[in-house]
N, C-alpha and C positions, 0 to 999 in steps of 0.2 A: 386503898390504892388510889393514887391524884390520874384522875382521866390525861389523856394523851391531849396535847392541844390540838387545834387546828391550824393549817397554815393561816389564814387570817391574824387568829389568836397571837401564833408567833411572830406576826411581823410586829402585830401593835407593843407588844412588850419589847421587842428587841428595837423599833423605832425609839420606844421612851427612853430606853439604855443607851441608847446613842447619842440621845437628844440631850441628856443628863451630860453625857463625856465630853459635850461640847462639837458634834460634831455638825458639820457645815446643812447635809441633806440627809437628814437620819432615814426617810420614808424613803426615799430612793435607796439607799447602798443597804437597809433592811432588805429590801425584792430584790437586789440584783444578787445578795448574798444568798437568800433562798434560796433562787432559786439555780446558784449555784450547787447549794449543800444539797439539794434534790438532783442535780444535773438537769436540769431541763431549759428552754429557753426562758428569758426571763419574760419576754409575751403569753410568757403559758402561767405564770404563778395565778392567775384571775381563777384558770381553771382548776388549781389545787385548792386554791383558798376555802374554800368548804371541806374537805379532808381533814383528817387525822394525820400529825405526820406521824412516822417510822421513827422507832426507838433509833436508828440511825441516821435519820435524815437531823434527826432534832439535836443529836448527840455533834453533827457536822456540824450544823447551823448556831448550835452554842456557842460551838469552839470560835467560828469565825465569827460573831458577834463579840466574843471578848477581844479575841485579837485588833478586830476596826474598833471597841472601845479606847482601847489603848493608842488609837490613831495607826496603825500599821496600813497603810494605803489602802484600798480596794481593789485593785492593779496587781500588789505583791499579793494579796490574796487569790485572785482570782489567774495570776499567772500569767497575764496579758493586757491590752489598751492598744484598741482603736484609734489608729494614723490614716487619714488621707482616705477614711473604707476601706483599710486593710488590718486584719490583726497581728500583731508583734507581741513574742513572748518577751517580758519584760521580770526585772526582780530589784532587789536593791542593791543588783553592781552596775545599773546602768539606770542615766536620769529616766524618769517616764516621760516619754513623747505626749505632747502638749498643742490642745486645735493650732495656739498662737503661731508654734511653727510650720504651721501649713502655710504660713504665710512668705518665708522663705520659697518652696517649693511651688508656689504658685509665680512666685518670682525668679525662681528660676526656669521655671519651664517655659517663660516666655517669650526666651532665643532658644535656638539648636544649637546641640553639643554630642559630643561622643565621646569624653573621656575626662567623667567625673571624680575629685578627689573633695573625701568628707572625714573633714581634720576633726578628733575626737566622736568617732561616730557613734560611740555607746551600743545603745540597740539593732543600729544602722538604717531605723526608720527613715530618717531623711535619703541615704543612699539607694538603698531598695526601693524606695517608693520612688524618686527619679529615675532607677533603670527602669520598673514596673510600664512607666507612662512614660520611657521614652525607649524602645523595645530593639533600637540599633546601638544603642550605648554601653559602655562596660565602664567600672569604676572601681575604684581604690578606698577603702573606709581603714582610716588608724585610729589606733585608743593606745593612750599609756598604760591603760588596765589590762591585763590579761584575762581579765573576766568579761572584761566588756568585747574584748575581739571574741570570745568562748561566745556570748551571747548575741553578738553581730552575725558570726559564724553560722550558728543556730537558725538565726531569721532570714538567713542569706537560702539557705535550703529548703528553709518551711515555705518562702515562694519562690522556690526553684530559681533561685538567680545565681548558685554557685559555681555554673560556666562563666558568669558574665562579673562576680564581682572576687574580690579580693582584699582579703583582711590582714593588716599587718600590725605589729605592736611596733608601734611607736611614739616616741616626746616631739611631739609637731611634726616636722619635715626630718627629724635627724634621720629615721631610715627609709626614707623617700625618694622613688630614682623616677625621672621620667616627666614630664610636661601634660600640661592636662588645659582643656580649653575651659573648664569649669572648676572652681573649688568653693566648697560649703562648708560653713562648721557654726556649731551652735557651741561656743565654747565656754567655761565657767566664767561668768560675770556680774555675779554678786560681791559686791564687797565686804569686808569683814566686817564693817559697822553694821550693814545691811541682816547680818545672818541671823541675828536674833531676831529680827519683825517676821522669818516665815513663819510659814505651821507646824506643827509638829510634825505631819505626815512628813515634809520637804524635808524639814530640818533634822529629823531625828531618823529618817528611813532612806533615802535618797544617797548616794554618793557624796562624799563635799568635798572628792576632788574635782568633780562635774559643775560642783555650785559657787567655789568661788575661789582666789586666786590669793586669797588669805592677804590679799591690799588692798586696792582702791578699784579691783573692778576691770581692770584695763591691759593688766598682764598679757593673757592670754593675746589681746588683740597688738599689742608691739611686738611679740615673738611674731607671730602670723604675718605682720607688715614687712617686718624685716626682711623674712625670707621668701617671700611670694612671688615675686619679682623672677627668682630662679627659675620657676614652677609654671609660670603661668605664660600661655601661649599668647605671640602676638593677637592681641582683638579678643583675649581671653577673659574672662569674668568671675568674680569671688564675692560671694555673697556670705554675710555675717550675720546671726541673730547677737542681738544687742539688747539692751537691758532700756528703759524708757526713757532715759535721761543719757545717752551715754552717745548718742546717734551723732553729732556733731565730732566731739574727740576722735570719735573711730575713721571716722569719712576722712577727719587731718591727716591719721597716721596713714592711711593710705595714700593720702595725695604728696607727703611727703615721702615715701618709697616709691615715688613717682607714676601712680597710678593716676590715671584720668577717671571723669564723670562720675566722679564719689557721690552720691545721692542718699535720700535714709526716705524708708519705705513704711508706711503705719500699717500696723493691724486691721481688724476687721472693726476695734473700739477705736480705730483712729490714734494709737499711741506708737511712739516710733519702734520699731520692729527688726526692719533689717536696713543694714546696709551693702550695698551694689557700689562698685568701684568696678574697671577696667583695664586691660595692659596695653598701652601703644599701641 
């Protein structure tokens, strides 16, 4: 009969499987998958690590160890990913929310607003997390997906914001009625040359309606320009996450739908992030 491992035992072999599949942090997403397959926090694995696991805990922690071999996120595995210090269920009909774009949201929250629209809102992390930390506001999240308003929907309740937000399926503003002093979208901006440099996790698990505009990257933001204008309240504001190179082109098409103080905003690595434009 082969003795049972110990949690230790299992992480170092499931680390070297990982590490073999090419993954990025094999030692990390071995512990956090533990000590998923155990349900416990993941600051507790230290404390199992001397243990035997459970014919079940190990039978768990296979299965998800093959699955992250094969690159399937950690995220779609574990069912969720930390926005802003909040958790959001997440899966692969909606992008995973990403530190970068807290970078928006720290940009937006810079002025006051009370009636936020977040074009493609996927998850609705960016929406909920600006009602969350701004507690007099209410807002409008669209998705072309139906799955992605089903899972917007979903996060909209798990922090109790379903008095305050509203989820509609929509292809940008077509079923959009009403003015709003804010609108955010982090919209697909990978170009089609672009698609083969991600990872596997992006590339093969992720939406690719979310990831790219099957051209040069910029689709998304000329529908947006065009009609914004309708939408957006005198002294109103729209802020865009934007892809590293792309901060310049984006800021024009705004200023050419006649928007003022088009600006482009860096990350926390200092690479361009968002852009900020204005209405009259």
């Amino acid at each position: 009969m082969i003795a049972a491992l110990t949690a230790a035992q299992a992480m170092v072999a499931a680390t070297a499987r990982l590490r073999a599949a090419g993954v990025d942090d094999p030692a990390r997403d071995a512990r956090v998958l533990l000590a998923h397959a155990a349900r416990i926090e993941a600051s507790r694995v230290t404390l199992i690590a001397p243990e035997e696991l459970s014919p079940e805990i190990a039978e768990r922690y296979d299965q998800l160890i093959s699955l992250r071999a094969i690159r399937v996120p950690v995220s779609h595995l574990l069912g969720e990913r930390e926005f802003y210090g909040r958790r959001f269920r997440v899966s692969r009909d909606v992008l995973d929310p990403r530190p970068e774009t807290e970078t928006l949201v720290e940009a937006a929250l810079s002025e006051p607003f009370d009636h936020v629209l977040d074009l493609g809102t996927g998850s609705g992390c960016i929406l909920i997390t600006l009602l969350a930390e701004r507690t007099s506001a209410s807002g409008l999240g669209a998705d072309l997906s139906e799955a992605a308003c089903l899972q917007a929907s979903a996060n909209a309740v798990q922090h109790q914001m379903q008095g305050r937000v509203e989820i509609v399926r929509s292809d940008w503003f077509e079923n959009i009625e009403g003015m709003f002093d804010l609108i955010v979208s982090n919209p697909p901006y990978i170009s089609l040359a672009e698609m083969q440099d991600l990872s596997p996790e992006v590339r093969e698990h992720e939406p690719r309606m979310a990831l790219t505009d099957e051209g040069d990257g910029l689709g998304a933001y000329r529908h947006i320009a065009a009609s914004v204008p309708d939408f957006l309240m005198p002294g109103g504001r729209i802020l865009v996450e934007i892809g590293p190179k792309q901060g310049q082109s984006v800021a024009a098409l705004f200023q050419a739908a006649g928007l003022i103080d088009a600006r482009v905003i860096p990350d926390l690595d200092g690479r361009d992030r968002v852009v900020v434009a204005r209405m009259p």
